[in-house]
C-alpha positions as CSV (number, residue, x, y, z in Angstrom):
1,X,17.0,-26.5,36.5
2,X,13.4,-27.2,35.3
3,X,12.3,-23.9,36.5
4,X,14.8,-22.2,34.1
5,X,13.4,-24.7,31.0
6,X,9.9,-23.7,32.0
7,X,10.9,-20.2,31.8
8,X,12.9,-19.7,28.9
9,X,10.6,-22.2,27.0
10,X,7.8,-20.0,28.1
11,X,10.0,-16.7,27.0
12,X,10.1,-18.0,23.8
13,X,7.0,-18.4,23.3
14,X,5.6,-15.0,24.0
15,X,9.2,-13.3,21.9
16,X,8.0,-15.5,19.1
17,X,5.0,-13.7,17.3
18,X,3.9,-13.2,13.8
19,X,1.4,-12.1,11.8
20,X,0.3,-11.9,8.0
21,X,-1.6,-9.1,6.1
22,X,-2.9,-8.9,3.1
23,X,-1.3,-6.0,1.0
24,X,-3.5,-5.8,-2.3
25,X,-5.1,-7.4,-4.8
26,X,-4.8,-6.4,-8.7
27,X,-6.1,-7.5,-11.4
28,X,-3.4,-6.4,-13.8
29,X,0.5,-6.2,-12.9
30,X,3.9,-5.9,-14.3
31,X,7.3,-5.5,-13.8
32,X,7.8,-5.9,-17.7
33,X,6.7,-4.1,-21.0
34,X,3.5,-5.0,-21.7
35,X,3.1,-5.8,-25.3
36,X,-0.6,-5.0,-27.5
37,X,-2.4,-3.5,-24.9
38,X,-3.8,-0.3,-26.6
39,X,-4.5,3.0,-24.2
40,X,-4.6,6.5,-24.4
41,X,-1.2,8.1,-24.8
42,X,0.3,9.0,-20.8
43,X,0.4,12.6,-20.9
44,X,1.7,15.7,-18.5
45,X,-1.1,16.0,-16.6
46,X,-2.6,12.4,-16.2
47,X,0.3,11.6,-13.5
48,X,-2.2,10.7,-10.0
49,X,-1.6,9.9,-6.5
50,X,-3.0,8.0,-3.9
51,X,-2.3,7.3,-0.3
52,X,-4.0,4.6,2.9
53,X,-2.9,4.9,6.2
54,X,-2.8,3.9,9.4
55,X,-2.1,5.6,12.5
56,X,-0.2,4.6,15.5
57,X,-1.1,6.1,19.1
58,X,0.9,5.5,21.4
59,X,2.3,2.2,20.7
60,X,-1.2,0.7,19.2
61,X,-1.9,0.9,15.5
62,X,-5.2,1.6,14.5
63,X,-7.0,1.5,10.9
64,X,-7.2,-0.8,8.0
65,X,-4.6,-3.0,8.1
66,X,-5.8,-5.1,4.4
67,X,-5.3,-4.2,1.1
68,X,-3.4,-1.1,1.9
69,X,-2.1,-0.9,-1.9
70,X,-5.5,-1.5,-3.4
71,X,-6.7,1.4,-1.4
72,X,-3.8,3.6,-2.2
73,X,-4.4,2.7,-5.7
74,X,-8.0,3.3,-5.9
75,X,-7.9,6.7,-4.5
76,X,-4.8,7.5,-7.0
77,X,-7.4,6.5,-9.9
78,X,-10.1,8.4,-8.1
79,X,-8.3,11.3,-7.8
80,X,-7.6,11.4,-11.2
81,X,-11.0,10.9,-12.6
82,X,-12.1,14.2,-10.0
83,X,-9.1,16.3,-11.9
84,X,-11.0,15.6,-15.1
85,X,-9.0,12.9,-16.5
86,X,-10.6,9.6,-17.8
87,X,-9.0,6.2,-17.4
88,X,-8.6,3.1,-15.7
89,X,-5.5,1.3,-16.0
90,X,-2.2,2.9,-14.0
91,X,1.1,2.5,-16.0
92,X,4.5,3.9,-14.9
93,X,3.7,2.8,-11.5
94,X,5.4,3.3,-8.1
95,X,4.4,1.9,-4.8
96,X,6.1,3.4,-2.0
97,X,6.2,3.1,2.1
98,X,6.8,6.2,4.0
99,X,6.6,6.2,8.4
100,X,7.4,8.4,10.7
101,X,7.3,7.9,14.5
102,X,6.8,10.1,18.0
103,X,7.9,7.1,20.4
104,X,5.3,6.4,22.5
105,X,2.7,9.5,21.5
106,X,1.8,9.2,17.4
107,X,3.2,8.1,14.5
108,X,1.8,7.4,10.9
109,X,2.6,4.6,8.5
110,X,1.4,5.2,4.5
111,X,1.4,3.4,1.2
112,X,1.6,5.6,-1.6
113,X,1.1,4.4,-5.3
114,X,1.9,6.9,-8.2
115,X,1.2,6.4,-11.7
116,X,-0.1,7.4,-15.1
117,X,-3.9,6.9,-15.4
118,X,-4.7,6.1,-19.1
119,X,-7.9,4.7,-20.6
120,X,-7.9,1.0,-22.0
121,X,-8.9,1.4,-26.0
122,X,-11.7,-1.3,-26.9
C-alpha cells in the first residue's frame, strides 16, 4: 500500500508543471477611448503589422519565449516607419495568436499585433 502512495504521490508530482512568461510590456494601453491625446489623423495606408515567433521541432520549442507582444509590436511600428510612414503610438490595435503543428516534426507559434501607427502631436 505504501508503494502505490509513493508512486502516485510521485506521479503527481512530475504531471504537475507550470511555468510563467512574460508576454509584453507597454507603456501605453487601452481597452477604452482615449480622451485629449492629439495624433495625426489614422489614414489608409498607415495600417502596419508585426509578428515574433517561435518554432517548435519536434516536440521542443525554441526561440524567445519573453515579451513576445512587445516584439511583435515593435517590428509592426518598424515596418511602418521603412514604408515611409512616421509615428509612434499604435491605435486600433489587434493582438492575435495563430499556431500550427506537424506532430512530432515542426510547428510554429506567432503573436501578431495590427494597428494604425500615428504620430503623437506635441
Amino acid at each position: 500500500m505504501k508503494k502505490l502512495l509513493l508512486t502516485i504521490g510521485l506521479g503527481s508530482m512530475f504531471l504537475m508543471t507550470g511555468c510563467t512568461q512574460r508576454l509584453g510590456e507597454f507603456t501605453v494601453s487601452s481597452t477604452q477611448n482615449v480622451k485629449n491625446l492629439e495624433t495625426t489623423s489614422p489614414t489608409v495606408n498607415n495600417h502596419v503589422k508585426g509578428e515574433s515567433c517561435i518554432h517548435y521541432i519536434t516536440i521542443f520549442p525554441v526561440g524567445n519565449f519573453q515579451n513576445r507582444i512587445q516584439e511583435a509590436e515593435d517590428e509592426a511600428i518598424m515596418n511602418g516607419r521603412k514604408a515611409g510612414v512616421e509615428g509612434d503610438l499604435l491605435l486600433n490595435t489587434r493582438i492575435y495568436e495563430k499556431h500550427w503543428y506537424i506532430p512530432f516534426l515542426y510547428g510554429q507559434d506567432c503573436v501578431i499585433v495590427e494597428g494604425d501607427l500615428v504620430k503623437v502631436k506635441k
